[in-house]
C-alpha positions as CSV (number, residue, x, y, z in Angstrom):
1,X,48.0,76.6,14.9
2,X,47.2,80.0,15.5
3,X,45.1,82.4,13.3
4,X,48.4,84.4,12.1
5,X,49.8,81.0,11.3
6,X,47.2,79.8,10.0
7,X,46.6,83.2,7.3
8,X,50.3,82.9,6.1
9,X,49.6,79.1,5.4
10,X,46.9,80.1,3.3
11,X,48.4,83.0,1.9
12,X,51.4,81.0,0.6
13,X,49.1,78.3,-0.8
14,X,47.3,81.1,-2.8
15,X,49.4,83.7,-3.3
16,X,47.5,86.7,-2.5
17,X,48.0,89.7,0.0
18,X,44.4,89.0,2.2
19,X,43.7,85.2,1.7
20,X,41.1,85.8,4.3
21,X,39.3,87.8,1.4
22,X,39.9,85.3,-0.9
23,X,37.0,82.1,-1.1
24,X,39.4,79.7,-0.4
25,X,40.6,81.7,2.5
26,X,37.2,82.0,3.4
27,X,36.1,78.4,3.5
28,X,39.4,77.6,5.3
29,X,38.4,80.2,8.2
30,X,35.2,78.2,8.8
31,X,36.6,75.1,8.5
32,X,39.2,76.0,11.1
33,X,36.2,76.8,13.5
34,X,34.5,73.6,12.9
35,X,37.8,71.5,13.5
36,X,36.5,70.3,17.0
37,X,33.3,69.4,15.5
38,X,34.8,67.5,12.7
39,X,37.4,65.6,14.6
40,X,34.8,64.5,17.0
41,X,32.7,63.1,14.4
42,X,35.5,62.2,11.6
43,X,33.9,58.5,10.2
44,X,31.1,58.7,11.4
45,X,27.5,59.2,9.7
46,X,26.5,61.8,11.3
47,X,28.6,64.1,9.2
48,X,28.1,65.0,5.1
49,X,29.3,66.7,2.4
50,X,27.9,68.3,-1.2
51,X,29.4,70.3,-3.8
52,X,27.5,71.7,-6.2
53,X,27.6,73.9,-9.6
54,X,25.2,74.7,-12.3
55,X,25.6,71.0,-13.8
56,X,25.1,69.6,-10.2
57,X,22.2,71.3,-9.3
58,X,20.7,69.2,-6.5
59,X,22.3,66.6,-4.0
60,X,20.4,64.4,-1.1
61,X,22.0,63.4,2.0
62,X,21.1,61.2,4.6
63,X,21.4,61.2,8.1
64,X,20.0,59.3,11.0
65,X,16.1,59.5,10.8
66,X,16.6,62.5,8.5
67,X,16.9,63.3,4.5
68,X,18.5,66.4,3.3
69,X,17.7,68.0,-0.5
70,X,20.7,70.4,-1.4
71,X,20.2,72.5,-3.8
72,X,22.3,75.1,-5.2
73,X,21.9,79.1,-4.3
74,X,20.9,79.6,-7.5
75,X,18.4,77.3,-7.8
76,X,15.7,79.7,-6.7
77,X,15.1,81.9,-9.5
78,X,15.1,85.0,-7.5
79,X,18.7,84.2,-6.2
80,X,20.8,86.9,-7.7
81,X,23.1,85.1,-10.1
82,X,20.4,82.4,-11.3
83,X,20.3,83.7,-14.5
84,X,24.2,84.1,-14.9
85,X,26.0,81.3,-17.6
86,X,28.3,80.3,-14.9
87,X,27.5,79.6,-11.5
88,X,29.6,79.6,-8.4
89,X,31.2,76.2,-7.1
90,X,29.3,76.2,-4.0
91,X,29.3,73.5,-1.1
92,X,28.3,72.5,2.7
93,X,29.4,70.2,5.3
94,X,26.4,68.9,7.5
95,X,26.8,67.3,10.8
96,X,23.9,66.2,13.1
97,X,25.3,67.2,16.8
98,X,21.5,65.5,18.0
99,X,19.0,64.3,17.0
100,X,17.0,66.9,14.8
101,X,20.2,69.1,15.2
102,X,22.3,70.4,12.6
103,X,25.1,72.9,12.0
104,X,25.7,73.7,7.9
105,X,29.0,75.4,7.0
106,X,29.1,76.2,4.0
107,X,28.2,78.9,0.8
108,X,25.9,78.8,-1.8
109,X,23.1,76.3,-0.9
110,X,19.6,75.6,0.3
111,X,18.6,72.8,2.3
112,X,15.0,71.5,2.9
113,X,14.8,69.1,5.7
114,X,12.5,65.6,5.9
115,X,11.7,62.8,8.1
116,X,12.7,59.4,7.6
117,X,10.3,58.5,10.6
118,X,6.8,57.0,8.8
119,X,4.4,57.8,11.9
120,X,5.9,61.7,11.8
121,X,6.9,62.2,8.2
122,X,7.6,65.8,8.0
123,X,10.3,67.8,9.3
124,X,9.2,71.5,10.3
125,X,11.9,74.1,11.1
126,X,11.7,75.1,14.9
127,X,14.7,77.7,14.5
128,X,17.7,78.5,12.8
129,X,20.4,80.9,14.1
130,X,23.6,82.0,12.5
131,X,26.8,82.6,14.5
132,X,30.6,80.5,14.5
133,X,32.4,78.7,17.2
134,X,35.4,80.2,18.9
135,X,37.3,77.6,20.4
136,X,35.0,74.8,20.2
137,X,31.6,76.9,21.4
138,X,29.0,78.2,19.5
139,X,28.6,81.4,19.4
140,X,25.0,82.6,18.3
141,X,24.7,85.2,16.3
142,X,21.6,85.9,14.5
143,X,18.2,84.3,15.1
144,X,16.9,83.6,11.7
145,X,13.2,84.7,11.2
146,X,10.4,83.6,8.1
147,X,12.5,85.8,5.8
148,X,15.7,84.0,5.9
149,X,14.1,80.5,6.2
150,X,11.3,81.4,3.8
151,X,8.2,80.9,6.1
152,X,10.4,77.7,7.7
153,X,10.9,75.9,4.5
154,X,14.6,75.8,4.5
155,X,17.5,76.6,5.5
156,X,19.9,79.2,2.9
157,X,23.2,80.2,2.6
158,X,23.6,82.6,-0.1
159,X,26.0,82.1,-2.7
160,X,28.3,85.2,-1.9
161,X,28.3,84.5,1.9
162,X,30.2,82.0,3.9
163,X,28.6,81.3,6.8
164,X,27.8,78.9,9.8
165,X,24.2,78.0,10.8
166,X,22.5,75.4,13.3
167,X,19.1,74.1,12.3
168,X,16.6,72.6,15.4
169,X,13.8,70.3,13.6
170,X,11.0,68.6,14.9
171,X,9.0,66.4,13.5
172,X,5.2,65.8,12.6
173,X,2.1,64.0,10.6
């Protein structure tokens, strides 16, 4: 399916004039780019899902040698929107491509990273880059620095962005 084909589809399930404005359109986009990805590791473990809102704050996912805490966006108090009554559905799909290696599709979340391994039980962030695929290969974008991962401490999607990001880890005492 091509990306025309694939915009009317959307458009006709949501019934708007630029679906790829919309969130749903907007989640379907990146989806579409993972589709490789997903296919290739479709029942397997290596692949996860959260969803979160303000009365599921927090999720934990694990993944060979690896445990994941998901939080929501607005979980950090300086998040714009963490003080709102309502917060947006937010949500990621995490698949390990290697060991250590990660790419997160998603909105709306922070992810902090640990080691299931007890002679290295700590996971440090080595880098984190933005970008999407295009058929089937990444495409780096931006190389995330201390601000965006806060000092290497996580890795964050804001809640108003949709985005795709591959994490490198490595572990240590």
């Amino acid at each position: 399916m091509n990306n025309r084909h694939f915009f009317l589809l959307i458009t006709l399930l949501i019934q708007t004039d630029k679906p790829e404005e919309e969130n749903i359109g907007k989640s379907y986009a990146i989806l579409e780019q993972l589709s490789p990805l997903t296919l290739e590791n479709a029942g397997s473990e290596n692949m996860k899902g959260v969803w979160l809102d303000k009365k599921n704050t927090t999720d934990t996912l694990h993944v060979e040698g690896y445990t994941l805490v998901v939080k929501h966006d607005h979980t950090l108090g300086w998040s714009s929107g963490a003080e709102e009554e309502v917060w947006p559905e937010s949500g990621a799909l995490c698949i390990e491509t290697a060991t250590g290696e990660f790419t997160v599709a998603g909105t709306g979340v922070v992810i902090t990273f640990f080691s299931d391994d007890k002679r290295n039980p700590k996971a440090g962030i080595a880098r984190i880059e933005e970008g999407r695929y295009e058929n089937g290969e990444w495409k780096p974008g931006r190389r995330m620095n201390g601000d965006q991962s806060h000092q290497g401490r996580h890795l964050r999607i804001p809640a108003d962005r949709y985005g795709i990001q591959k994490v490198k880890l490595y572990t240590y005492k």
